[in-house]
PDB file of N, CA, C and O in Angstrom:
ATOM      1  N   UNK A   1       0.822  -1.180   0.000  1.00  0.00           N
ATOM      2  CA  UNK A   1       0.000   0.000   0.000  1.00  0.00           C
ATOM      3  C   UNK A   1       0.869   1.248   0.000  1.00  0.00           C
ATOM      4  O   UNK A   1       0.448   2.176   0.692  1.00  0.00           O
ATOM      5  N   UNK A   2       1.937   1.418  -0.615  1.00  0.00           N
ATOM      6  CA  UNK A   2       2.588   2.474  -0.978  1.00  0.00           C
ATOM      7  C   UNK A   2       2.083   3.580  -1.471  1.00  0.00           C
ATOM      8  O   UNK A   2       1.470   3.655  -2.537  1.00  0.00           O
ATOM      9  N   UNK A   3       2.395   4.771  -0.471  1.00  0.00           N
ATOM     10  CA  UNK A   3       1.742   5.783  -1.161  1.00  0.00           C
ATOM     11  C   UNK A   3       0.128   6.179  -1.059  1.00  0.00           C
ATOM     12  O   UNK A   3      -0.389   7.078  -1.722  1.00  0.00           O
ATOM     13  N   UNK A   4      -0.510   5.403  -0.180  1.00  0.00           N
ATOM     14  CA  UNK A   4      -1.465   5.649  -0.136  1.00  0.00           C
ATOM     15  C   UNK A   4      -1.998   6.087   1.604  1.00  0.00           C
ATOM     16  O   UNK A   4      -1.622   5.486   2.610  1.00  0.00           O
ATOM     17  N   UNK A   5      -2.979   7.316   1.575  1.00  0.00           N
ATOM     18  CA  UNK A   5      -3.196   7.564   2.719  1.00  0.00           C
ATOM     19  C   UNK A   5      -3.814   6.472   3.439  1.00  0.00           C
ATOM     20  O   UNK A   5      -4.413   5.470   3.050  1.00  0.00           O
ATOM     21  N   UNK A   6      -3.429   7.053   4.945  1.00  0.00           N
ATOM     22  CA  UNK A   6      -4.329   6.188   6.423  1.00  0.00           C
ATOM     23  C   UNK A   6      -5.550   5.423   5.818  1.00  0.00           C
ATOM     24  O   UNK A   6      -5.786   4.239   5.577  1.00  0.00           O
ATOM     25  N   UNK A   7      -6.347   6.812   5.648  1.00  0.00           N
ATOM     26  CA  UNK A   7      -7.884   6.670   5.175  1.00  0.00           C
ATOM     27  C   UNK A   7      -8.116   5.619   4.333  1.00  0.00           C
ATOM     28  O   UNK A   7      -8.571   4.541   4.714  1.00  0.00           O
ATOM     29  N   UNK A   8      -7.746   5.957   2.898  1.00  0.00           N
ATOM     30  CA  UNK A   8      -7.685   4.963   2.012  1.00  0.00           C
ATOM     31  C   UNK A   8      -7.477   3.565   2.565  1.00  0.00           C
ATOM     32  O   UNK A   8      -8.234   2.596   2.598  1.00  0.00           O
ATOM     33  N   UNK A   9      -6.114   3.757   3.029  1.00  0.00           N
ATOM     34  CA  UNK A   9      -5.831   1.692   3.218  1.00  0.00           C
ATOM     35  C   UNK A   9      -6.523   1.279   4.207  1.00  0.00           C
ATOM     36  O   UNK A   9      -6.876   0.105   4.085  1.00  0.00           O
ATOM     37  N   UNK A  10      -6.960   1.963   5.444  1.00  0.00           N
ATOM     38  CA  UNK A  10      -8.459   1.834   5.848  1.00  0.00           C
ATOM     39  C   UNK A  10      -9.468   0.929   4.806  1.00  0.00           C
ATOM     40  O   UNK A  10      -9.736  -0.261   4.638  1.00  0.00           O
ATOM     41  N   UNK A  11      -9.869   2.280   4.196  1.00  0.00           N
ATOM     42  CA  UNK A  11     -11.177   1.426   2.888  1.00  0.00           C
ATOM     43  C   UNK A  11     -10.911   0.288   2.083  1.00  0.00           C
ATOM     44  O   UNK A  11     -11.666  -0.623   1.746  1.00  0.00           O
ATOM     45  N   UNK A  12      -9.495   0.527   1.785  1.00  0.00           N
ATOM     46  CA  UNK A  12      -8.624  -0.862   0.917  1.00  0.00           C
ATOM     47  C   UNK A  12      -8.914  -1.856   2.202  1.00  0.00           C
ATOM     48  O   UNK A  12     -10.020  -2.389   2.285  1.00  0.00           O
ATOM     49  N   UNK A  13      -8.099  -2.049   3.007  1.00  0.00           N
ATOM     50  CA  UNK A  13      -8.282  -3.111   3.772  1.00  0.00           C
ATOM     51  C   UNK A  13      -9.897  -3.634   4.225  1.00  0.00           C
ATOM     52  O   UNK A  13     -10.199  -4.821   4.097  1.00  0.00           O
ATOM     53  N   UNK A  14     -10.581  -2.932   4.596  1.00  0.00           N
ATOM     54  CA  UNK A  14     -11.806  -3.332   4.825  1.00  0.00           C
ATOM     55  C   UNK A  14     -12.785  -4.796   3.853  1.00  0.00           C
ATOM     56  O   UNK A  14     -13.377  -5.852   4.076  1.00  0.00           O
ATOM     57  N   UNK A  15     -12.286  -3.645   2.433  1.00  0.00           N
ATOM     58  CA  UNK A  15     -13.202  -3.717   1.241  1.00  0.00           C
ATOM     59  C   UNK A  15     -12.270  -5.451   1.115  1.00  0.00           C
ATOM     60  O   UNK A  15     -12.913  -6.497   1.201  1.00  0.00           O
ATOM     61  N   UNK A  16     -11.002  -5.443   0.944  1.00  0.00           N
ATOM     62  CA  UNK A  16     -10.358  -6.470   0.614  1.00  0.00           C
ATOM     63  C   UNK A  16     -10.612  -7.922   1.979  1.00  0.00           C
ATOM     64  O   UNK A  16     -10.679  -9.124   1.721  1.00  0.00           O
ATOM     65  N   UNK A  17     -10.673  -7.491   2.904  1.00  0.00           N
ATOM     66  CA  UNK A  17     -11.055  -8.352   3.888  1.00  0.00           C
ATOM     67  C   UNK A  17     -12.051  -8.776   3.689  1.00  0.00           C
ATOM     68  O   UNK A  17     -12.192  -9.984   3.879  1.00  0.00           O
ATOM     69  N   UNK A  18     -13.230  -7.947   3.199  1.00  0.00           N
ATOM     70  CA  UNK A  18     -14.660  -8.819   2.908  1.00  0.00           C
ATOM     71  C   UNK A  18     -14.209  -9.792   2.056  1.00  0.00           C
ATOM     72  O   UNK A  18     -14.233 -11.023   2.074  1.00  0.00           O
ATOM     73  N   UNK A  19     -13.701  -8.772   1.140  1.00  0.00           N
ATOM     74  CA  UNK A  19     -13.639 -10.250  -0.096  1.00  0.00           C
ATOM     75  C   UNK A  19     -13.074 -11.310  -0.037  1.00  0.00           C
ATOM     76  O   UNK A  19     -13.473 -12.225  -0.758  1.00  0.00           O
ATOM     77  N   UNK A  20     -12.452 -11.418   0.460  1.00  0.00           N
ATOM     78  CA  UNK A  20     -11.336 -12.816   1.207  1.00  0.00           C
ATOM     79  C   UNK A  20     -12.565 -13.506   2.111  1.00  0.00           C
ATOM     80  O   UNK A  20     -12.769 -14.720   2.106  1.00  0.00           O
ATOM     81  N   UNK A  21     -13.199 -12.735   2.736  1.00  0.00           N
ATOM     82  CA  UNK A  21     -13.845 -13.361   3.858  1.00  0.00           C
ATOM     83  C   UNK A  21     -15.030 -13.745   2.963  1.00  0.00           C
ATOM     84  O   UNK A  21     -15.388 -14.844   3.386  1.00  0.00           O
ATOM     85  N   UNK A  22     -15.860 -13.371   1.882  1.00  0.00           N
ATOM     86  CA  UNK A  22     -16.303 -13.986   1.202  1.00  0.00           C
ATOM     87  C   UNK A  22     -16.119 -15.392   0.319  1.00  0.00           C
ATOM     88  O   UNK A  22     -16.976 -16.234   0.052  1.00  0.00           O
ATOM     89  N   UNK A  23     -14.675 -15.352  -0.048  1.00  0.00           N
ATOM     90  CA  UNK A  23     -14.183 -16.097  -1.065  1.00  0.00           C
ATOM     91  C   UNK A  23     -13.832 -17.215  -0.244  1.00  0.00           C
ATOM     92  O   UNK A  23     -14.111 -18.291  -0.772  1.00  0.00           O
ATOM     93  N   UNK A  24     -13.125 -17.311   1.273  1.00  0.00           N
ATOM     94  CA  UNK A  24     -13.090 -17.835   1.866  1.00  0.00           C
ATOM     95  C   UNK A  24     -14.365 -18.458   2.749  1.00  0.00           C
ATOM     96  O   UNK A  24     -14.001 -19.155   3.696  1.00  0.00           O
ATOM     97  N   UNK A  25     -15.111 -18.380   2.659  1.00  0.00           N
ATOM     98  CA  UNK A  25     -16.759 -19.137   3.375  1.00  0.00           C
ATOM     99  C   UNK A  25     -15.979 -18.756   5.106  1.00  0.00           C
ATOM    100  O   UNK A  25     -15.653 -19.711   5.811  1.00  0.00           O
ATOM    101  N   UNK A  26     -15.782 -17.420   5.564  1.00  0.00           N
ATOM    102  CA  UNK A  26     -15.497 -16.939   6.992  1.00  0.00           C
ATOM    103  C   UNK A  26     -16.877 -15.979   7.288  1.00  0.00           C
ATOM    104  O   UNK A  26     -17.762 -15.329   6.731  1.00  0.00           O
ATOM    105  N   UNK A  27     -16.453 -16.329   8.352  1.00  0.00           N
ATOM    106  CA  UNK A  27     -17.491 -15.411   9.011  1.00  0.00           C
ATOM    107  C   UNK A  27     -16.593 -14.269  10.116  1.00  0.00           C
ATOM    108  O   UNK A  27     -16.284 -14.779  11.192  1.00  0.00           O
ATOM    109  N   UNK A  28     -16.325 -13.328   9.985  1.00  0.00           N
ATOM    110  CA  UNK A  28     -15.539 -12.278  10.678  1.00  0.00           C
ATOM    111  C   UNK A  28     -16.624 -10.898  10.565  1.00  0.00           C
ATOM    112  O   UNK A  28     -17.619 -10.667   9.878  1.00  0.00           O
ATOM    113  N   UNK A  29     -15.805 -10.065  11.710  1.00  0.00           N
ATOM    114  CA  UNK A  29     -16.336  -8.691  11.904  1.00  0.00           C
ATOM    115  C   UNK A  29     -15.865  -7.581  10.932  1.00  0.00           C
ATOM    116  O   UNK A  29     -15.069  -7.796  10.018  1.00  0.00           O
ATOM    117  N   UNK A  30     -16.457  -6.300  11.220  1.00  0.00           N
ATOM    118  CA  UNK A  30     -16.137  -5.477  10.699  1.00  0.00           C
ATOM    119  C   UNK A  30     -14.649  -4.890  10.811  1.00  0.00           C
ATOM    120  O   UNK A  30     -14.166  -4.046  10.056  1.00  0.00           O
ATOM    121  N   UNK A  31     -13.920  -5.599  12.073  1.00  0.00           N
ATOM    122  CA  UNK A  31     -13.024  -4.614  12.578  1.00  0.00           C
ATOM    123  C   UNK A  31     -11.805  -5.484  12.031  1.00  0.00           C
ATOM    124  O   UNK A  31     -10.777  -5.039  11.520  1.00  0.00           O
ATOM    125  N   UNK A  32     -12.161  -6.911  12.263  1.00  0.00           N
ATOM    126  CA  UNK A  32     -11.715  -8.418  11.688  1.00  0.00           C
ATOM    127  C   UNK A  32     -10.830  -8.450  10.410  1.00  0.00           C
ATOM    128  O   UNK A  32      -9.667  -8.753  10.142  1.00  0.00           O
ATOM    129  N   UNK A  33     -12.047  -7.945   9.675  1.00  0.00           N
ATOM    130  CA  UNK A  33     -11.991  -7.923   7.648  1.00  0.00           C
ATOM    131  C   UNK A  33     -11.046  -6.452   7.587  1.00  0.00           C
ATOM    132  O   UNK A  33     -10.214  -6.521   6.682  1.00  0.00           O
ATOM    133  N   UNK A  34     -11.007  -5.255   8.293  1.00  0.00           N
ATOM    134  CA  UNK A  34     -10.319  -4.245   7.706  1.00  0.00           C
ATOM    135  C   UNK A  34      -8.538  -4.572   8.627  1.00  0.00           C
ATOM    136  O   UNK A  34      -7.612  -3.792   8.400  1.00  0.00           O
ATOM    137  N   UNK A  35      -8.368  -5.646   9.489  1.00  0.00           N
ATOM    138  CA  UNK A  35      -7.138  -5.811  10.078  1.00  0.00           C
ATOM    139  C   UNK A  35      -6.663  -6.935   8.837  1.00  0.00           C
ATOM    140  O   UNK A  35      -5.782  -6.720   8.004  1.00  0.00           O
ATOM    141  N   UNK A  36      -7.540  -8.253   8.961  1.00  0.00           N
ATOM    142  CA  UNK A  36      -6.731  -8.489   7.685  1.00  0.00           C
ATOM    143  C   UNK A  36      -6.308  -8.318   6.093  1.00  0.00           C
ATOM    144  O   UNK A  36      -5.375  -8.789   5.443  1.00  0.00           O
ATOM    145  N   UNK A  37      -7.317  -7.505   5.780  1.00  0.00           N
ATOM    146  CA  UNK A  37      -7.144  -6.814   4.825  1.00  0.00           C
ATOM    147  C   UNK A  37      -5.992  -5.627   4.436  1.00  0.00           C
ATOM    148  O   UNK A  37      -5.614  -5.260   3.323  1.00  0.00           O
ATOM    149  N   UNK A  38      -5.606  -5.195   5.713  1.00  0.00           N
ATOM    150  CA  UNK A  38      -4.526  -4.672   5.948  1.00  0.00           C
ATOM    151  C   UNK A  38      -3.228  -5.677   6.104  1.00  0.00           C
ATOM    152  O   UNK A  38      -2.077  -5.664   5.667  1.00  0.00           O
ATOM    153  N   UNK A  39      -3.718  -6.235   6.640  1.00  0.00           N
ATOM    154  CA  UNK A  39      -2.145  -7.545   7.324  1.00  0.00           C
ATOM    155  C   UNK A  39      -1.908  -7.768   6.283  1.00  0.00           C
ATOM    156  O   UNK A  39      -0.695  -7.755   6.072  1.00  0.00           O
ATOM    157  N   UNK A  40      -2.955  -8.149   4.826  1.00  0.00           N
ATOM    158  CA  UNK A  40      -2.986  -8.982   3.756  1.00  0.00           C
ATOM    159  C   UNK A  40      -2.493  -8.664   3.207  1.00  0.00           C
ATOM    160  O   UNK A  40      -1.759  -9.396   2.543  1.00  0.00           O
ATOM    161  N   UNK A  41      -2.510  -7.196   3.037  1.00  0.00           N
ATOM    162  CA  UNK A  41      -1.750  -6.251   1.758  1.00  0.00           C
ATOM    163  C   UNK A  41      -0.204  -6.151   2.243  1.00  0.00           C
ATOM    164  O   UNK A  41       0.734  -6.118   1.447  1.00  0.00           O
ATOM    165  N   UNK A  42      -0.107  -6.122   3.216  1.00  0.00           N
ATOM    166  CA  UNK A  42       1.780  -5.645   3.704  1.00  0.00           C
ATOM    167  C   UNK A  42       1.638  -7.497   3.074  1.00  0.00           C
ATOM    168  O   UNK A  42       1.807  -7.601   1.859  1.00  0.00           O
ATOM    169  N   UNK A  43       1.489  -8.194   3.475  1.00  0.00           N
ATOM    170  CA  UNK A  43       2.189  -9.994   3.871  1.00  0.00           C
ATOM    171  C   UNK A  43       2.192 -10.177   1.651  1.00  0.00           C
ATOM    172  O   UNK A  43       3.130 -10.554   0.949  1.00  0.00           O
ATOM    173  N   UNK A  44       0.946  -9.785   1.261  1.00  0.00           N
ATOM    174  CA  UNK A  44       0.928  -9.631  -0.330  1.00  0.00           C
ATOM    175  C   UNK A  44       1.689  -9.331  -1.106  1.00  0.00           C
ATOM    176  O   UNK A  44       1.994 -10.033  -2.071  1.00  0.00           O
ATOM    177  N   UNK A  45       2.255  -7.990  -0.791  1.00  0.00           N
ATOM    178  CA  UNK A  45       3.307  -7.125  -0.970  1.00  0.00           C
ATOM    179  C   UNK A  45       4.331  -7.580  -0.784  1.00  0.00           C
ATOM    180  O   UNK A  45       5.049  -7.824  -1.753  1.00  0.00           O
ATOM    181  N   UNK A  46       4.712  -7.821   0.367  1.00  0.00           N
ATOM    182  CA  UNK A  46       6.312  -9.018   1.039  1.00  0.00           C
ATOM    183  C   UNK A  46       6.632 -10.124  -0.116  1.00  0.00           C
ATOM    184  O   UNK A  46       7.677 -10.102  -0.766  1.00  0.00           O
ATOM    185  N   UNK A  47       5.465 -11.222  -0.313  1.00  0.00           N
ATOM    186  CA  UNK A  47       5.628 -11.700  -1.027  1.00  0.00           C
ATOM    187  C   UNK A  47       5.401 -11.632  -3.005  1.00  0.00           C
ATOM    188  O   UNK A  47       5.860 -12.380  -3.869  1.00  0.00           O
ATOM    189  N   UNK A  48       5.037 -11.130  -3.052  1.00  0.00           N
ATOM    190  CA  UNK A  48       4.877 -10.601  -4.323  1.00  0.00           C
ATOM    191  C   UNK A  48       6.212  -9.972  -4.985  1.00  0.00           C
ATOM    192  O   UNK A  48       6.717 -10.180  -6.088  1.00  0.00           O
ATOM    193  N   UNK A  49       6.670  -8.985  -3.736  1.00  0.00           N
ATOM    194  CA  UNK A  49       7.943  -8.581  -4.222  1.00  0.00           C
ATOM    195  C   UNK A  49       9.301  -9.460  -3.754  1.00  0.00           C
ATOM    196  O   UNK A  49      10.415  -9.116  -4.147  1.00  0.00           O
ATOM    197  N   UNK A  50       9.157 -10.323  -3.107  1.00  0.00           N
ATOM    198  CA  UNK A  50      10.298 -10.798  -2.621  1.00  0.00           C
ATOM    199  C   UNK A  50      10.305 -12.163  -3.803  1.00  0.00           C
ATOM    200  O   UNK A  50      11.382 -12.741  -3.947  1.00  0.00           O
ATOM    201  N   UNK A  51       9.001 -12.684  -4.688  1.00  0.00           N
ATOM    202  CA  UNK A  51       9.427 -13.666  -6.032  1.00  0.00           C
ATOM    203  C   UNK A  51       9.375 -12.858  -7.378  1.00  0.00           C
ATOM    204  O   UNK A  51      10.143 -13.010  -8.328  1.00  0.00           O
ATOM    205  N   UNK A  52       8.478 -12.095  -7.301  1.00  0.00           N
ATOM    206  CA  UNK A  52       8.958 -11.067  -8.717  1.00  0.00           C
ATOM    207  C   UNK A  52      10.005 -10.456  -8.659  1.00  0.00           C
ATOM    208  O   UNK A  52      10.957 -10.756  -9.379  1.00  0.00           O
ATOM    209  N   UNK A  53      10.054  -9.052  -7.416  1.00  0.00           N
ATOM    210  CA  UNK A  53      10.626  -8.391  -7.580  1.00  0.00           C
ATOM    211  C   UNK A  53      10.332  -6.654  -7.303  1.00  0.00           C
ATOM    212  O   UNK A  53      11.038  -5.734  -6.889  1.00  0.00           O
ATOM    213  N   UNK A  54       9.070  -6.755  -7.715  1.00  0.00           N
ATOM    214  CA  UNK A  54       8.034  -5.733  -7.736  1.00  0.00           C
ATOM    215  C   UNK A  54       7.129  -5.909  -7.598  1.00  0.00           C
ATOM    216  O   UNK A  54       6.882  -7.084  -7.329  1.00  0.00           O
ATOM    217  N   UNK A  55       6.150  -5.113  -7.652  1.00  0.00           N
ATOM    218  CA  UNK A  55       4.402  -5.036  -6.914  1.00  0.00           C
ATOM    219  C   UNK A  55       3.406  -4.620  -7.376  1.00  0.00           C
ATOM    220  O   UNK A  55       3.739  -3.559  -7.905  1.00  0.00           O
ATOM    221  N   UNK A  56       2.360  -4.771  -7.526  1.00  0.00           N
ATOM    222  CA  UNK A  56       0.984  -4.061  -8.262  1.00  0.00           C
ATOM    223  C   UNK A  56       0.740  -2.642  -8.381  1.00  0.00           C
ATOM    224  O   UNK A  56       0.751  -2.279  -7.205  1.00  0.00           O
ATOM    225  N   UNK A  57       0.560  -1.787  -8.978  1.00  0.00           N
ATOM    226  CA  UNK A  57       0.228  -0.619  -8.920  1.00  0.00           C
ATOM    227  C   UNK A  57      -1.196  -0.115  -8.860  1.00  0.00           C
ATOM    228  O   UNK A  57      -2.033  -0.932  -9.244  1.00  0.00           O
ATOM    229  N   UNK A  58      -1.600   0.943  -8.499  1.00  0.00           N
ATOM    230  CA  UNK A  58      -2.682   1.543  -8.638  1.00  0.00           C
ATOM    231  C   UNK A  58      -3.594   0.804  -7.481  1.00  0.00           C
ATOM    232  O   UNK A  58      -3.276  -0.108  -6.717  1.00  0.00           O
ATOM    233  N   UNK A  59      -4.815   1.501  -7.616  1.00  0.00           N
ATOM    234  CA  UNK A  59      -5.519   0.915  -5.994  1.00  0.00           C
ATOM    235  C   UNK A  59      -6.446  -0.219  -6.538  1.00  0.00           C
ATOM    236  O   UNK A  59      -7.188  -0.730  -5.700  1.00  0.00           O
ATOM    237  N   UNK A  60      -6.507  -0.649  -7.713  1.00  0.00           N
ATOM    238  CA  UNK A  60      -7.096  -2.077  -8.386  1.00  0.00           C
ATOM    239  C   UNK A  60      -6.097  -2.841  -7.618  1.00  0.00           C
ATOM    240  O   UNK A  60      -6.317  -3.255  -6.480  1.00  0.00           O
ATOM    241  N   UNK A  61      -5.033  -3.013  -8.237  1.00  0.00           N
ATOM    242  CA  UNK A  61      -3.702  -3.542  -8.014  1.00  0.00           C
ATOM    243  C   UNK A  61      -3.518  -4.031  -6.913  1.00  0.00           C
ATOM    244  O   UNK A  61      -3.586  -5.238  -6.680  1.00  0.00           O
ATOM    245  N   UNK A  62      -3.149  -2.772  -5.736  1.00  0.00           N
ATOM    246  CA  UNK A  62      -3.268  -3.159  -4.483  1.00  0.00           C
ATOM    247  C   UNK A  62      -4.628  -3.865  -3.965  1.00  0.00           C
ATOM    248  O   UNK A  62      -4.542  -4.554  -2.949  1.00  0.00           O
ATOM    249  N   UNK A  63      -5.855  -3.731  -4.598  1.00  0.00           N
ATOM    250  CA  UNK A  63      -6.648  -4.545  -3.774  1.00  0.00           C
ATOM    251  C   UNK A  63      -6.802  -5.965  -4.099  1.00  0.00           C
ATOM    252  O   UNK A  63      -7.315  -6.769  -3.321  1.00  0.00           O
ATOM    253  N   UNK A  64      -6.212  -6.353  -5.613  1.00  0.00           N
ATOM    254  CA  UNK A  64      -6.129  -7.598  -5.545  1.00  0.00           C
ATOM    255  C   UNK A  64      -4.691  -8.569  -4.800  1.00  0.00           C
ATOM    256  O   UNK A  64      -4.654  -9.791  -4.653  1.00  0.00           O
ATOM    257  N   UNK A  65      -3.588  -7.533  -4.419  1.00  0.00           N
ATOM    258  CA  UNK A  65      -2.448  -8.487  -3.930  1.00  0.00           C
ATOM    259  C   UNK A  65      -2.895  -8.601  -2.422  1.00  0.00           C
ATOM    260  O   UNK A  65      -2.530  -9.553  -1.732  1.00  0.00           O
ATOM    261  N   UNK A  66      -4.080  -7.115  -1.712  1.00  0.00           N
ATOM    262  CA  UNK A  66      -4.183  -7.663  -0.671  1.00  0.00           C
ATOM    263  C   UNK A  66      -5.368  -8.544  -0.526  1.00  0.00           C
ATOM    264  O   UNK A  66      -5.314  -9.134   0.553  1.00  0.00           O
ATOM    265  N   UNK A  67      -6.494  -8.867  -1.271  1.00  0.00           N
ATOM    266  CA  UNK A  67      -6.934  -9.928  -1.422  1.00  0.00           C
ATOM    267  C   UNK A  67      -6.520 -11.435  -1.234  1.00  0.00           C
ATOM    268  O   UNK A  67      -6.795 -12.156  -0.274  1.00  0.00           O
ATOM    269  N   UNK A  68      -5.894 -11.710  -2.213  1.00  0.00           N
ATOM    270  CA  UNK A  68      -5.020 -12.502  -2.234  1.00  0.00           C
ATOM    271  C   UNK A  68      -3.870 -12.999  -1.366  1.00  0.00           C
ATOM    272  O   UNK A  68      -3.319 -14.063  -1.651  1.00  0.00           O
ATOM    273  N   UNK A  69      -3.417 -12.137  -0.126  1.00  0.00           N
ATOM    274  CA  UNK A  69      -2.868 -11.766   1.144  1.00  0.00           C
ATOM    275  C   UNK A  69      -3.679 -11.812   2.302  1.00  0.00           C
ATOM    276  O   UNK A  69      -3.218 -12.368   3.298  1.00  0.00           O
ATOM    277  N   UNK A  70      -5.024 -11.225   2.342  1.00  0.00           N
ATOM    278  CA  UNK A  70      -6.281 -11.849   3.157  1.00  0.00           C
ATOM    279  C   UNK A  70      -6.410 -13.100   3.310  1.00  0.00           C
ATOM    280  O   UNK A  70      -6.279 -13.657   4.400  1.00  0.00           O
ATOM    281  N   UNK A  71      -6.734 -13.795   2.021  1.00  0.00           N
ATOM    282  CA  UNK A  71      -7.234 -15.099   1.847  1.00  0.00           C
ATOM    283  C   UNK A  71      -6.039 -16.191   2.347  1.00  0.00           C
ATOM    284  O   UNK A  71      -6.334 -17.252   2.897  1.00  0.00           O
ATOM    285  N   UNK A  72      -4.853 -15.835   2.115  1.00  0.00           N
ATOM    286  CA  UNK A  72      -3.187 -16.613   2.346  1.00  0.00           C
ATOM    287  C   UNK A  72      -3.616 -16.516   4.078  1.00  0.00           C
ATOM    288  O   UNK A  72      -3.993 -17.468   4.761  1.00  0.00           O
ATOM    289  N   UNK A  73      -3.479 -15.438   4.425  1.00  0.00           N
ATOM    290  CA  UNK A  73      -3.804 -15.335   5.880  1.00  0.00           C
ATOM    291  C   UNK A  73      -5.047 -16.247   6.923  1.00  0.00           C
ATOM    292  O   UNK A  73      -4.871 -16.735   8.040  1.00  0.00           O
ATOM    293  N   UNK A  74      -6.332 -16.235   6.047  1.00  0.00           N
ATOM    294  CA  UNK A  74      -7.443 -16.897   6.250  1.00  0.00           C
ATOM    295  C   UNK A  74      -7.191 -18.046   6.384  1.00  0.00           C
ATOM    296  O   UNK A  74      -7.722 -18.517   7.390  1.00  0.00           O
ATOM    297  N   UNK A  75      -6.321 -19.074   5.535  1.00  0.00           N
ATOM    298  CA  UNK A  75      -6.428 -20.321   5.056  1.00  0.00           C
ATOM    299  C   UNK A  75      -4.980 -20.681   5.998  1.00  0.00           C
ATOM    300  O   UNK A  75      -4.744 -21.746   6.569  1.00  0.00           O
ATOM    301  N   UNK A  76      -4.253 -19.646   5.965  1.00  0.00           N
ATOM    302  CA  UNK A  76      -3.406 -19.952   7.366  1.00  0.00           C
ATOM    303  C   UNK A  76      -3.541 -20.405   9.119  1.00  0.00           C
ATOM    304  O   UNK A  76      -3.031 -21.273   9.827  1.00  0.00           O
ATOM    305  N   UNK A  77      -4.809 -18.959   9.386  1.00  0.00           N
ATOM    306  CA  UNK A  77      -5.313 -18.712  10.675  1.00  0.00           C
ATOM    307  C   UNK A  77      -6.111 -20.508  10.726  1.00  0.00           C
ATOM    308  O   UNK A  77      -6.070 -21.166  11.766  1.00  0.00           O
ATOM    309  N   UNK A  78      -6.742 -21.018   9.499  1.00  0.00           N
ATOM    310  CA  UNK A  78      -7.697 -22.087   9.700  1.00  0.00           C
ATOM    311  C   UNK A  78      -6.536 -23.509   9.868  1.00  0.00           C
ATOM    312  O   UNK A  78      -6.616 -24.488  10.609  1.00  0.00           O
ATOM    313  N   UNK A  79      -5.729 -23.215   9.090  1.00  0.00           N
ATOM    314  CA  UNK A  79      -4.161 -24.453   9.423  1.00  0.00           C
ATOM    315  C   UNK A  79      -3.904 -24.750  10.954  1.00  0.00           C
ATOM    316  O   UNK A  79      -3.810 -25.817  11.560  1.00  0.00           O
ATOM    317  N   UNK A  80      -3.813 -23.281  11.414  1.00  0.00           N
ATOM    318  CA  UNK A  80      -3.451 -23.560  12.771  1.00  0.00           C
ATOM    319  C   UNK A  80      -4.060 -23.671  13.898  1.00  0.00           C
ATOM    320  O   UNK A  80      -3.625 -23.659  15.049  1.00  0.00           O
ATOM    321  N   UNK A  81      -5.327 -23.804  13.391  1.00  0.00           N
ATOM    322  CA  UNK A  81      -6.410 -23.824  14.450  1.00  0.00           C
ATOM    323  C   UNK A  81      -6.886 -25.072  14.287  1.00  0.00           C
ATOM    324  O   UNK A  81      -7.904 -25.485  14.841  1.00  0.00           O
ATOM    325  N   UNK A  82      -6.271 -25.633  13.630  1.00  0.00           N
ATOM    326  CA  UNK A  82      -7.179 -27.311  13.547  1.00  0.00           C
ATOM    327  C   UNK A  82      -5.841 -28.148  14.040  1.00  0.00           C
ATOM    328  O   UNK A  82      -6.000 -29.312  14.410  1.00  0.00           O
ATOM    329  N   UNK A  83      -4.330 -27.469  14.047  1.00  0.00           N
ATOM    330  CA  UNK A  83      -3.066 -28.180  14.491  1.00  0.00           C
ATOM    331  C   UNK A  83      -3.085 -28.618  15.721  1.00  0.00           C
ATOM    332  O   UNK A  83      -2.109 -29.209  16.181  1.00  0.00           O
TER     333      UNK A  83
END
C-alpha cells in the first residue's frame, strides 16, 4: 500500500477483507476484515515482491495483492487452528 493515505488503506483493507472473507466461506467482523485486509496487503506485498521483484500498482492492483494476502492469511489462521 505504498503511497497511499491512512484513510484509504483503511477502505482498501476493509473492502479487501470482505472479499477474502467472502471467497473464503469466513465469518468475521467489521473490525476483523479491515485488520486483515490490511495484514494482507503488507504480507501480499512481502511476497509478491520478494518472487517477482516488484508489486501491483494503482488501488485495483493493491486490492487484488491484498486480497489474495487476506485469503493466504485466512487459510493460514484455519491451518493452525485445527493443528
Amino acid at each position: 500500500m505504498v503511497g497511499m493515505g491512512w484513510l484509504m488503506a483503511i477502505i482498501l483493507g476493509a473492502l479487501a477483507g470482505w472479499i477474502a472473507e467472502k471467497l473464503m466461506n469466513s465469518s468475521m467482523g467489521l473490525l476483523m476484515n479491515i485488520v486483515m485486509g490490511i495484514i494482507g496487503a503488507v504480507v501480499g506485498n512481502f511476497l509478491l515482491y520478494a518472487i517477482v521483484g516488484s508489486t501491483m500498482g494503482g488501488l485495483l492492483g493493491q486490492l487484488v495483492v491484498a486480497v489474495l494476502g487476506a485469503c493466504l492469511l485466512i487459510a493460514l489462521v484455519r491451518g493452525l487452528r485445527r493443528a
